[in-house]
C-alpha positions in Angstrom: -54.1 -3.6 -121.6 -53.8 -7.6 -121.7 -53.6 -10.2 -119.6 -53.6 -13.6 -118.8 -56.0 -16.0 -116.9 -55.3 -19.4 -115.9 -56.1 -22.1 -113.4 -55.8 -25.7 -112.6 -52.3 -25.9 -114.1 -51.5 -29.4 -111.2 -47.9 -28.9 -111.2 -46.3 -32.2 -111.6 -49.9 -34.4 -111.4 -49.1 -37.5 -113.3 -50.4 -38.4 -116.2 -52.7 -41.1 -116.2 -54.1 -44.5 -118.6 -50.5 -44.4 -120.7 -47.7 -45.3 -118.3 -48.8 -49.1 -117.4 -48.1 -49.6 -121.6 -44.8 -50.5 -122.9 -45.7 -47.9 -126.0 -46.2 -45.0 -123.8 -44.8 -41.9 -124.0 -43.3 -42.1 -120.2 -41.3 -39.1 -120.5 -43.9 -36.6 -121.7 -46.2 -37.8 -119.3 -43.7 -37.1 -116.4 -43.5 -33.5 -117.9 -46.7 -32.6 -119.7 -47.7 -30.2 -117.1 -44.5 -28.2 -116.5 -44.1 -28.2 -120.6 -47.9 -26.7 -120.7 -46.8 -24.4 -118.0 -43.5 -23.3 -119.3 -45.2 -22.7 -122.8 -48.0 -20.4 -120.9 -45.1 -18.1 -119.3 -43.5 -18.2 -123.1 -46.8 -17.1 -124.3 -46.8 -14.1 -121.4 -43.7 -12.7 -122.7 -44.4 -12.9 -126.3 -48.3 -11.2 -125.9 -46.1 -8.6 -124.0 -49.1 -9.4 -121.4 -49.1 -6.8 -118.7 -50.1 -9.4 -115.6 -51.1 -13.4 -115.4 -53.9 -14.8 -113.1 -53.7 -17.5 -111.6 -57.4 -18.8 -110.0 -56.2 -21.8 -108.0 -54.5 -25.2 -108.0 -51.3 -24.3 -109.3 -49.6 -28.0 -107.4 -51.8 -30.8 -107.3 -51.3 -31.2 -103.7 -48.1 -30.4 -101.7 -44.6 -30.6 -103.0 -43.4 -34.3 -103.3 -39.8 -32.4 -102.6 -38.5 -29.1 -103.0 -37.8 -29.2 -107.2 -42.1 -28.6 -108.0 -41.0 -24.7 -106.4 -37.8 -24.8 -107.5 -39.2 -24.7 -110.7 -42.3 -22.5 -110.5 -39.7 -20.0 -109.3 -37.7 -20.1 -112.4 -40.4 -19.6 -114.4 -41.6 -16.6 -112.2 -38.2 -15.7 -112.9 -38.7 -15.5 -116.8 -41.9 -13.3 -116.2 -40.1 -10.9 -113.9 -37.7 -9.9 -116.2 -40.2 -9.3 -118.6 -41.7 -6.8 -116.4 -45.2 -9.4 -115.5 -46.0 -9.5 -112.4 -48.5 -12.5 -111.3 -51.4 -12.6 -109.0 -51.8 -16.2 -107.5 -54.6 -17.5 -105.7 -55.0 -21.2 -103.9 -57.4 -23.3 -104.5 -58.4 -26.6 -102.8 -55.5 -28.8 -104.4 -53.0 -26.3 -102.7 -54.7 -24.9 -99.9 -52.9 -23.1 -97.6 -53.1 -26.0 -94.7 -52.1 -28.8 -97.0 -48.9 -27.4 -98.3 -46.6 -28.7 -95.9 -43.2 -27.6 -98.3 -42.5 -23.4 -99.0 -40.7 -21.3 -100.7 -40.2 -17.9 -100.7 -41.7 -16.1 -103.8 -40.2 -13.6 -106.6 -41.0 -10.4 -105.6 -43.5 -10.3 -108.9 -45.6 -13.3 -107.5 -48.7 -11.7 -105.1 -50.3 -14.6 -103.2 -54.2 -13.7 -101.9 -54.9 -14.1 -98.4 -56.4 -17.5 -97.0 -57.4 -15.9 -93.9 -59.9 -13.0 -95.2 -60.4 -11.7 -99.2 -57.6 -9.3 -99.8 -57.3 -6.5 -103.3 -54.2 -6.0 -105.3 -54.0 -2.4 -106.6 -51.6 -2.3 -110.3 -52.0 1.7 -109.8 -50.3 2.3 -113.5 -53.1 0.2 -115.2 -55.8 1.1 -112.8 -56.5 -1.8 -111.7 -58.0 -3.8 -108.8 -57.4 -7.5 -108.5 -59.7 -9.6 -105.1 -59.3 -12.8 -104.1 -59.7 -14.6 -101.4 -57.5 -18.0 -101.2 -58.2 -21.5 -99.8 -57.5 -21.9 -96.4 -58.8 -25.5 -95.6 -59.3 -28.1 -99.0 -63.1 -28.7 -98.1 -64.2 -24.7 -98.3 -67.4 -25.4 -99.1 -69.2 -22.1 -97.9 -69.2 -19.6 -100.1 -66.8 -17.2 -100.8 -68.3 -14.6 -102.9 -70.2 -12.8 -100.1 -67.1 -11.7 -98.5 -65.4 -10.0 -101.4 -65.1 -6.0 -101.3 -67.1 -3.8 -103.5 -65.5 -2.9 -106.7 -63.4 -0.2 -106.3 -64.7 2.9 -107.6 -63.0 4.1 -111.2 -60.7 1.0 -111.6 -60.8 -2.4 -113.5 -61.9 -4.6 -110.6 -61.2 -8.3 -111.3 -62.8 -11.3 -109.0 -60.2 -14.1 -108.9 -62.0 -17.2 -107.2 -61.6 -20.8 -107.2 -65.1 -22.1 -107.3 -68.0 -25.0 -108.1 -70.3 -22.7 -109.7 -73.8 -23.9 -109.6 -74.5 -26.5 -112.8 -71.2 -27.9 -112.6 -71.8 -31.8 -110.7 -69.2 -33.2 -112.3 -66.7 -31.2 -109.8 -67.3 -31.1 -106.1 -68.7 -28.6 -104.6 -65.9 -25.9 -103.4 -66.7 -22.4 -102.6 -70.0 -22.6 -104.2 -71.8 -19.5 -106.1 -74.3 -18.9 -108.5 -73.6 -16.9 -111.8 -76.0 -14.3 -110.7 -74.0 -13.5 -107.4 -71.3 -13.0 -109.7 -73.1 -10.3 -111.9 -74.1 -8.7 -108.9 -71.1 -7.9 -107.6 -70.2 -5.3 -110.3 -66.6 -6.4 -111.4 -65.8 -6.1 -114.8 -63.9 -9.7 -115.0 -64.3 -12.7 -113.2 -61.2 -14.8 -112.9 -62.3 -18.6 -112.0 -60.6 -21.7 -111.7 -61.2 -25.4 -110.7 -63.6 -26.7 -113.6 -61.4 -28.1 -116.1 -63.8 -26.7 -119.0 -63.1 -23.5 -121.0 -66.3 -21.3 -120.3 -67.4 -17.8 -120.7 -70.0 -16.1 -119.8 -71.0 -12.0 -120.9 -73.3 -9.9 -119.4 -72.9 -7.3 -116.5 -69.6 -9.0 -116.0 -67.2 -11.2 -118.2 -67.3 -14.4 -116.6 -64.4 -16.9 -117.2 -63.0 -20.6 -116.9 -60.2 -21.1 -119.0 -60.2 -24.5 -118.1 -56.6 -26.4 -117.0 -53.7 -26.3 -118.6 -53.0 -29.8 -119.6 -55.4 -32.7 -119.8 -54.3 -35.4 -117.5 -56.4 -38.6 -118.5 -59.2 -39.8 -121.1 -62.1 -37.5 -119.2 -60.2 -34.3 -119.9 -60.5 -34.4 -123.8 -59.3 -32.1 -126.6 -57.5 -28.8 -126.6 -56.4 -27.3 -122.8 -54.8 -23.8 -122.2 -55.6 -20.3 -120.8 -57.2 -17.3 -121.8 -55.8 -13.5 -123.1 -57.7 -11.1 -122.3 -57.9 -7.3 -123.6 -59.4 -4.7 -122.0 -59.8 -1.3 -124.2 -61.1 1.6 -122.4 -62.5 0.0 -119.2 -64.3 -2.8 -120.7 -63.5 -6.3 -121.6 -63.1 -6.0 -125.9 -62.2 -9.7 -126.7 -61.3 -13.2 -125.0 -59.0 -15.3 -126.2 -58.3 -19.0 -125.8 -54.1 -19.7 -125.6 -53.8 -23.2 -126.4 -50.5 -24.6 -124.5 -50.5 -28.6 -124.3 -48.3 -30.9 -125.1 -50.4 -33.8 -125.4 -54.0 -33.9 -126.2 -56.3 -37.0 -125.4 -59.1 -38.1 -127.8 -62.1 -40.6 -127.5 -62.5 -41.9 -130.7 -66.1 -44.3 -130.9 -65.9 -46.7 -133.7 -69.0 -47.8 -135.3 -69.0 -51.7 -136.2 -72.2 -51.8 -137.5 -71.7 -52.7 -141.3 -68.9 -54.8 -139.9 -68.7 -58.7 -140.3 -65.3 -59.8 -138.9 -62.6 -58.6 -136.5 -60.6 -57.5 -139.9 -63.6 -55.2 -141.2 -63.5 -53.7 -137.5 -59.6 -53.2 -137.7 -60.2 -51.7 -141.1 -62.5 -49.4 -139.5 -60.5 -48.1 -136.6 -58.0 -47.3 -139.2 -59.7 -45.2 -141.4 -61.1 -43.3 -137.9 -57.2 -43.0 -136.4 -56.1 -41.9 -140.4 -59.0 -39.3 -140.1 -58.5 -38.2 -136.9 -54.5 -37.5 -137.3 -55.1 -35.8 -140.6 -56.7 -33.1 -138.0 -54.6 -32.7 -135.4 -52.2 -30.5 -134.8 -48.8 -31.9 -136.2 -46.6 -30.5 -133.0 -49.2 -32.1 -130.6 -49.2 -35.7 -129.9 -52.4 -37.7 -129.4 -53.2 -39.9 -126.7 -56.4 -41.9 -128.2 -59.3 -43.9 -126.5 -61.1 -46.0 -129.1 -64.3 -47.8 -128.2 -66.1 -50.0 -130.8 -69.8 -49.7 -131.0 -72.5 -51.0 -132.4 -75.2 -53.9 -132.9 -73.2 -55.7 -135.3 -72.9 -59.1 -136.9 -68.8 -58.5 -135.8 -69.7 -58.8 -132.2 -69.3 -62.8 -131.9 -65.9 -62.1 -134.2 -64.6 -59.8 -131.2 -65.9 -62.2 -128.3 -62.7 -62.4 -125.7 -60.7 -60.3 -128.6 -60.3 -57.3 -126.9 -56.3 -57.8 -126.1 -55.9 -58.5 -130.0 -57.8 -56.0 -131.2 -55.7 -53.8 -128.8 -52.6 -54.9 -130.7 -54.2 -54.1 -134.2 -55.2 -51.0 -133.7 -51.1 -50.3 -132.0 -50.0 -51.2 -135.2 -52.2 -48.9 -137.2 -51.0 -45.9 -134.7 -47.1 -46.5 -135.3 -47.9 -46.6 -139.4 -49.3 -43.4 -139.6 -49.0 -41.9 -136.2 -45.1 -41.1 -136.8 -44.4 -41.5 -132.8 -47.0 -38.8 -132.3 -50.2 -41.5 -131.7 -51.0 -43.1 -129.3 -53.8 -45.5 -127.9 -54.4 -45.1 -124.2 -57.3 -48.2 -124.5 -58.9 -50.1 -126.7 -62.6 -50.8 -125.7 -65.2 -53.0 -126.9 -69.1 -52.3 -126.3 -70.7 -54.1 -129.4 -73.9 -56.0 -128.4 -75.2 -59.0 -130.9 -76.9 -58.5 -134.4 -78.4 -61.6 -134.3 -82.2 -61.9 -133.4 -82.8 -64.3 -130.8 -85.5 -65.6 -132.0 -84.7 -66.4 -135.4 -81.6 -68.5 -133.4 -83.7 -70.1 -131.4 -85.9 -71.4 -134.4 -82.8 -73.0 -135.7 -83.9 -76.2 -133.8 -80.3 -77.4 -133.0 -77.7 -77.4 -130.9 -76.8 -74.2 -130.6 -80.4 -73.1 -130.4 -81.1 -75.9 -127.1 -77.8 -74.0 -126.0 -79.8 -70.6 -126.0 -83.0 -71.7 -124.3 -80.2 -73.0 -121.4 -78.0 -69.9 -121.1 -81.3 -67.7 -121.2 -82.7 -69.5 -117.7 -79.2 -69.4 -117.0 -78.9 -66.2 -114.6 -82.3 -67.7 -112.5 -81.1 -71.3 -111.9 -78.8 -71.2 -108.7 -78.0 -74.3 -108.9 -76.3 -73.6 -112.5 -75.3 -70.4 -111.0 -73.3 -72.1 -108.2 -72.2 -75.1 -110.8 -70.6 -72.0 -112.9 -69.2 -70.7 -109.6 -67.6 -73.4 -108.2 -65.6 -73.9 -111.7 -64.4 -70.6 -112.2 -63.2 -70.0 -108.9 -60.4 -73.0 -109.6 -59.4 -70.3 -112.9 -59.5 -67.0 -110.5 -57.8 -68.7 -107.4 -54.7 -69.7 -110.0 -54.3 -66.7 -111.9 -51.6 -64.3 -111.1 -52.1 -60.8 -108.9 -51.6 -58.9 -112.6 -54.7 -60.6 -113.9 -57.3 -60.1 -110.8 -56.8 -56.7 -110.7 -57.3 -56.5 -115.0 -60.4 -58.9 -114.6 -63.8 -57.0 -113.6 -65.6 -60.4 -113.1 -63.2 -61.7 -110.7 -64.7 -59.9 -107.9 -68.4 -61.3 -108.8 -67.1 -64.6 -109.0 -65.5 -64.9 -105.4 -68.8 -63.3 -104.1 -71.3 -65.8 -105.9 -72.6 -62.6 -108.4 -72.5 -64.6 -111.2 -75.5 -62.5 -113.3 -74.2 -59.8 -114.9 -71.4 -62.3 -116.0 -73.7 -64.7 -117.6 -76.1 -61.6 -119.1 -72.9 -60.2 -120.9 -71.0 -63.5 -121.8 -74.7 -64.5 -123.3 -74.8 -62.9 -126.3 -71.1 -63.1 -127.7 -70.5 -66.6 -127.1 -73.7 -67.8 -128.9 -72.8 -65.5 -132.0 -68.8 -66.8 -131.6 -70.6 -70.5 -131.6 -72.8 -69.7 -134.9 -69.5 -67.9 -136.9 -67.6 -71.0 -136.1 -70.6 -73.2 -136.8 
């Protein structure tokens, strides 16, 4: 038999780092997860799968209006007719107390219990499918204790929406260690909530097939599900199904051997050229690209970030072919220079160093610098104190970090120009 395990498919969760750009592809983002999702239930039919698993957070919160179920329920639809039935569990995005909005299900869609862990029987496959849904977003006991024992001479499958121990980066839902899983003695555990594909073998199969769809720069690279096949009893193979519609890159540039902004622009494009030339052609890229480096370039990009931005927008529409584009453009270069071969310079610029390196302990300079830039940040417009990270040190009197980072890049700008 075969079937299909997914989780963390956020029905209708915007999109985010795209949409504030006039470039932006606003319209995929609005859709990318019911694409992803609708390409998932294409995916069931065609693999002639015999049942999909769902592991949690199937909405990303409750229904903004009815359409979000209005559309789950036609896809259910599809599935039905193709003989799949799905077994649906809640996680802490749609927890049984925060979805405010129903429907009634397909009569092929079996929702798990919130109240106590509840077993599916599919008697013609012999199989046996517990879960035990989200009552309450913050379930942070865990779950796993409760579940039955596998049920003798069946498939047994675990469908939990859980932290698992190791994982920080998510909070801490349901938590359970790997070995509690093991112990349990089900052939297949069906997890959701960390966006990650994982798998883990041993006395059981162990699986996060990750979300569906990335939704912003931390959720990189390809997102789908996973086909599983079970032959005689045991778990035979694993397979990822790749169903996004836009993928997001981070792409680091390194500035290095670079001199001016144009050597920099030159070497974002041979990065973007290289990275397109392995993508997927139907997929669209959404791309971060951060410039690195210690790098002679670094005075050359001082308060460029906005036009370096623009470059690098014109590089993705020549060879992107509307199917690029660049969520940010960051610069983290630090100075090439060495200080102290500047400050043996004996000039100008050199006095200018000694002054900005005492800088960040003189308060009276400090408060000097303060006083000025407060005029600028009082006059700006709303658009531009929310885009300024300084702004906020400036009204406060935290002038430091401002003068440690402005430090470097404007004596290198002042020696270029020089």
């Amino acid at each position: 038999m075969k079937f299909i395990h997914a989780a963390d498919i956020h029905l209708d969760s915007p999109l985010t780092g795209l949409s504030a750009y006039s470039d932006a592809p606003v319209e995929m983002l609005r859709n990318a997860t019911r694409d992803a999702f609708t390409n998932l239930v294409t995916e069931a039919i065609e693999q002639q799968a015999d049942f999909m698993v769902i592991a949690g957070d199937l909405y990303d919160g409750t229904w903004k209006d009815h359409n979000t179920g209005i559309y789950f329920c036609r896809e259910m639809g599809r599935l039905k007719k193709a003989g799949i039935p799905v077994y649906l569990l809640f996680g802490n995005h749609d927890a049984e107390s925060d979805m405010t909005k129903k429907l009634q299900w397909p009569e092929n869609v079996f929702a798990f219990d919130a109240r106590r862990p509840e077993t599916f029987f599919i008697d013609h496959l012999n199989v046996a499918l517990h879960g035990h849904s989200f009552k309450d977003r913050e379930t942070t006991e865990n779950l796993v204790t409760g579940y039955p024992a596998p049920v003798q001479g069946m498939f047994n499958i675990g469908v939990l929406h859980t932290a698992l121990e190791g994982n920080a980066a998510h909070a801490t839902y349901a938590p359970c260690s790997l070995e509690e899983l093991h112990a349990k003695g089900y052939h297949y555990w069906a997890l959701g909530h960390v966006h990650e594909h994982q798998v883990w073998h041993g006395a059981s199969t162990v699986v996060f097939p990750g979300n569906l769809q990335g939704r912003h720069i931390r959720e990189t690279g390809a997102r789908g599900a996973v086909l599983v096949t079970v032959d005689e009893g045991e778990v035979s193979k694993v397979e990822r199904l790749l169903v996004d519609v836009l993928r997001w890159h981070s792409l680091h540039i390194d500035a290095t051997d670079c001199d001016l902004l144009a050597d920099v622009v030159n070497a974002a494009r041979k990065g973007l050229e290289e990275l397109i030339a392995h993508h997927p052609a139907a997929i669209p890229a959404a791309v971060r690209v951060t410039v690195t480096g210690r790098t002679p370039a670094h005075g050359d990009l001082f308060g460029l970030e906005a036009q370096l931005r623009l470059e690098i927008l014109a590089i993705a529409a020549t060879i992107g072919m509307d199917r690029l584009w660049i969520e940010k453009v960051k610069i983290a270069t630090s100075v090439a220079n060495d200080s102290e071969a500047a400050r043996t310079r004996g000039d100008a610029l050199s006095d200018l160093q000694n002054i900005l390196e005492a800088a960040d302990t003189d308060p009276a300079f400090l408060e000097s610098l303060r006083a000025d830039l407060l005029m600028l940040v009082t006059k700006s417009p709303p658009e531009l104190q929310a885009a300024v990270p300084y702004f906020k040190g400036i009204r406060s009197g935290d002038l430091i970090q401002l003068v440690c980072e402005v430090r470097p890049g404007l004596l290198s700008y002042l020696a270029r120009k020089e």
